[in-house]
Backbone as CSV, one residue per row, in Angstrom:
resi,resn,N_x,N_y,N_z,CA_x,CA_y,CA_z,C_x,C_y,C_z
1,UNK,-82.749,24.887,-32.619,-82.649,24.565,-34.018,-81.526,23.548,-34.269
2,UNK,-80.863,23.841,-33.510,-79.416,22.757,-33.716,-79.551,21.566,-33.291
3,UNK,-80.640,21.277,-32.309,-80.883,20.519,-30.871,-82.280,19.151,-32.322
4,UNK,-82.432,20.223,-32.872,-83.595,19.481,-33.703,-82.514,18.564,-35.480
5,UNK,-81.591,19.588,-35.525,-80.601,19.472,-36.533,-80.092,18.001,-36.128
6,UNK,-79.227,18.075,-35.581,-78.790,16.588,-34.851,-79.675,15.506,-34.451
7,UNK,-81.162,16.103,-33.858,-81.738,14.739,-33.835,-81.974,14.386,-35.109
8,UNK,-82.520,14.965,-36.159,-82.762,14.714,-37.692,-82.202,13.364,-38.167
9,UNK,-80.347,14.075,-38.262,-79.716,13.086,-38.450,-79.342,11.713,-37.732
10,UNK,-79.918,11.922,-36.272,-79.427,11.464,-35.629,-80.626,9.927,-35.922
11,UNK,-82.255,10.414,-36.225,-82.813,9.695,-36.577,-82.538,8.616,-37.556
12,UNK,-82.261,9.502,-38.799,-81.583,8.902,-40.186,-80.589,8.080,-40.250
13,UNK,-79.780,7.802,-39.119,-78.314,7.355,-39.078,-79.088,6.304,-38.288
14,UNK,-80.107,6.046,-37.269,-81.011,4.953,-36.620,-81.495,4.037,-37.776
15,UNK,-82.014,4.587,-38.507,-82.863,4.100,-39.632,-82.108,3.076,-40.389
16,UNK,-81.177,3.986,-40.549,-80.076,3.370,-42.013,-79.513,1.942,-40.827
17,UNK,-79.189,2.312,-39.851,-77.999,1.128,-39.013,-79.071,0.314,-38.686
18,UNK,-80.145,0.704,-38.841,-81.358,-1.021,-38.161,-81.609,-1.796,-39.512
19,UNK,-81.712,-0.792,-40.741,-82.079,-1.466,-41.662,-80.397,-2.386,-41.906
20,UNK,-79.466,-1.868,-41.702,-78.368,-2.620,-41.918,-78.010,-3.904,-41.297
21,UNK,-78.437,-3.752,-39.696,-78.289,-4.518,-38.574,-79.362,-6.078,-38.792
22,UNK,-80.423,-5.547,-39.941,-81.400,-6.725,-40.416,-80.292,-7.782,-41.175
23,UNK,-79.449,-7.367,-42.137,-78.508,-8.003,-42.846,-77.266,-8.849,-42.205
24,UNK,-76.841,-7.614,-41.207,-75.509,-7.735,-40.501,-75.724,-7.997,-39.518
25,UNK,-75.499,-8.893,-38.123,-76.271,-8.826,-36.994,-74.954,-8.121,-35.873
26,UNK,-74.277,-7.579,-36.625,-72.562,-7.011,-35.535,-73.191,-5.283,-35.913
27,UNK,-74.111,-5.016,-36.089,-74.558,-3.311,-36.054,-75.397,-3.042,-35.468
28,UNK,-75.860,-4.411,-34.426,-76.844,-4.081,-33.468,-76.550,-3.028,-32.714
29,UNK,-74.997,-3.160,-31.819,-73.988,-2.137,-31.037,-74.258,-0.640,-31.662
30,UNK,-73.559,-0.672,-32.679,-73.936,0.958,-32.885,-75.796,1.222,-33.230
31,UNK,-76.403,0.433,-33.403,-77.867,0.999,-33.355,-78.308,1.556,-32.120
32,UNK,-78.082,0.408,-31.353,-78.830,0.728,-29.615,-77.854,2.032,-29.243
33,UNK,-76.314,2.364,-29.647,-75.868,3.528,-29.501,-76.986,4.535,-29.769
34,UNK,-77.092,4.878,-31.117,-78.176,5.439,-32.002,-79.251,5.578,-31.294
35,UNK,-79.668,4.652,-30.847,-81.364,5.036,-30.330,-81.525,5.546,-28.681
36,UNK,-80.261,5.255,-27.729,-79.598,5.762,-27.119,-79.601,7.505,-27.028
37,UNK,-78.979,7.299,-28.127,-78.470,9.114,-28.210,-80.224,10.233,-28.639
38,UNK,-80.689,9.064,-29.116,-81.925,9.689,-29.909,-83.001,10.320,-29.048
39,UNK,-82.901,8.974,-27.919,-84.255,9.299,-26.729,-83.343,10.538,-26.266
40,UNK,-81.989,10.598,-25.441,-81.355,11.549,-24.495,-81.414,12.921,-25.510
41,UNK,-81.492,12.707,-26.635,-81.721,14.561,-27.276,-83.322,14.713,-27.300
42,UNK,-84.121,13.750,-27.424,-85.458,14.240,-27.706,-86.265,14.349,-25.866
43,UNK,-85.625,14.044,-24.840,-85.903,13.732,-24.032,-85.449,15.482,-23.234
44,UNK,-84.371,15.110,-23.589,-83.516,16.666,-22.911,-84.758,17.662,-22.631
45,UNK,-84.970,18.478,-23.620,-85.602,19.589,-23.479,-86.649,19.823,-22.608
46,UNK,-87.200,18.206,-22.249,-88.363,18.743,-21.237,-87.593,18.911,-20.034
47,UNK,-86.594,18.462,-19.572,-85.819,19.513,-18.227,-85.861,20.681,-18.128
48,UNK,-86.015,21.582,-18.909,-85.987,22.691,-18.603,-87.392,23.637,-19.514
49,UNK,-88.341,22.674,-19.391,-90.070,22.654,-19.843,-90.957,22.758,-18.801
50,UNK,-90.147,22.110,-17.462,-91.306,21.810,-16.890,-92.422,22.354,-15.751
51,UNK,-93.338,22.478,-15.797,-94.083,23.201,-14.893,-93.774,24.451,-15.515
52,UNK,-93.975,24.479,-16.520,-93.845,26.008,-17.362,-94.775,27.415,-16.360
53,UNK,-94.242,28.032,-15.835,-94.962,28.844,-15.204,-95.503,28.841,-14.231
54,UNK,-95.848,27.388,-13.557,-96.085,26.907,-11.990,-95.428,27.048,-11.186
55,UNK,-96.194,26.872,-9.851,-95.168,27.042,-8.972,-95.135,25.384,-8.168
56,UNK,-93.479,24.793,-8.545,-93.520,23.923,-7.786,-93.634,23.530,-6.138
57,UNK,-94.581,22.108,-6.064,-94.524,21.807,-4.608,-93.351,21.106,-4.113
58,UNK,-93.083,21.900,-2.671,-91.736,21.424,-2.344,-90.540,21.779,-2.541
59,UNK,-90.514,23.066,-3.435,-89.591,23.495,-3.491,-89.158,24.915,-3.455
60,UNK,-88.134,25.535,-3.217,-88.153,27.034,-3.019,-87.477,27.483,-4.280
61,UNK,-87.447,28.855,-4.796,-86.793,29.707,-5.429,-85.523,29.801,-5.106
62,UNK,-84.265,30.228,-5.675,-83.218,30.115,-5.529,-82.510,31.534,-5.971
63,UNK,-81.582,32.267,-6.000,-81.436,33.260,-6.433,-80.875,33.122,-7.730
64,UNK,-81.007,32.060,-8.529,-79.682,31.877,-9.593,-81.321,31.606,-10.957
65,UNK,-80.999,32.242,-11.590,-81.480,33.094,-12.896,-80.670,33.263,-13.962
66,UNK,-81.396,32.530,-15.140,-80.432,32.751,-16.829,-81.504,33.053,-17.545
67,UNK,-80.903,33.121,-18.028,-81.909,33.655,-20.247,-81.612,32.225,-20.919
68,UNK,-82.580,31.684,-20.914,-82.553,30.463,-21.504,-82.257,30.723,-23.237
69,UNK,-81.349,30.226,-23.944,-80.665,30.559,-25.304,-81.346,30.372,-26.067
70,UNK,-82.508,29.296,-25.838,-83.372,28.659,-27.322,-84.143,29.759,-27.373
71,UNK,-85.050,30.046,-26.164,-86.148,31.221,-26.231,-86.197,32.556,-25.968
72,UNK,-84.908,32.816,-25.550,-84.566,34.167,-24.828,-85.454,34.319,-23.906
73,UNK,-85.730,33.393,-22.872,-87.075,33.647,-21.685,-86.483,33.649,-20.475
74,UNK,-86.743,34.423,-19.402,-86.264,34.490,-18.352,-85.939,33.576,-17.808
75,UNK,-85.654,32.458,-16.904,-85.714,31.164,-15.963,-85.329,31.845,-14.783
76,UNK,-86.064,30.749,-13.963,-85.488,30.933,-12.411,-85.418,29.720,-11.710
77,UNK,-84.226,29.164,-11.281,-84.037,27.990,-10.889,-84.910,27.831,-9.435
78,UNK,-85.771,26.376,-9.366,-86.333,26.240,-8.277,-85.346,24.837,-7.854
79,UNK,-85.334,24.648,-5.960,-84.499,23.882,-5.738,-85.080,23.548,-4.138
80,UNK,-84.822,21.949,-3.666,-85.284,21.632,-2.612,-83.900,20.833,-2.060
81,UNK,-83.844,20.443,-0.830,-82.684,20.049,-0.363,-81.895,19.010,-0.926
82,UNK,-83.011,17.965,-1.097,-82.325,16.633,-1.835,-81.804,17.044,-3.022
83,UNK,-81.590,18.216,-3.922,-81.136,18.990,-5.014,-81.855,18.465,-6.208
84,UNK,-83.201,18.427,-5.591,-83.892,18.134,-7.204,-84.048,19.716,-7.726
85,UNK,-83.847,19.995,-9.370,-83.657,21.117,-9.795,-85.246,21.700,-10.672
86,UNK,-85.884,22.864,-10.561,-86.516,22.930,-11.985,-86.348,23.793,-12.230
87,UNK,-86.754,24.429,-13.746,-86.583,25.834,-14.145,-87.632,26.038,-14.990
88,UNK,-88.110,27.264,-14.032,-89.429,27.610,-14.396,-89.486,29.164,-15.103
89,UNK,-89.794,29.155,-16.160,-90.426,30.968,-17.032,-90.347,32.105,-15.801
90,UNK,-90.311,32.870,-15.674,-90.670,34.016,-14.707,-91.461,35.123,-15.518
């Protein structure tokens, strides 16, 4: 909820600085900040989305397990040598 709170604004504050940046051409900087920050929050969440319930190839189970905060859902970290990470529902 918070994760959606901040992008909100985070949109609105894009909006307002491009429409400004049409006038001003020195607010380009903080826009591309802005749109920057916008993809990395709307982007985030599928890290820890993915393969919802699959079982990944290539990689093993790990013993390290949380309660994911947004959903209260089990996770269980999957992990292969090169330390690519996923976290999958249990």
């Amino acid at each position: 909820m918070l994760r959606t709170a901040i992008l909100a604004v985070a949109v609105l504050l894009l909006v307002v600085t491009s429409c400004v940046a049409l006038v001003e051409p020195s607010v380009w900087l903080p826009a591309l900040v802005l749109a920057l920050l916008v993809a990395a929050i709307a982007f985030e969440n599928r890290r820890y989305r993915q393969n919802h319930g699959q079982t990944p190839v290539g990689l093993e189970p790990t013993n390290e397990r949380f309660i994911d905060p947004e959903t209260g859902r089990k996770m269980r970290v999957w992990a292969n040598a090169s330390g690519e990470r996923r976290y999958i529902e249990e």
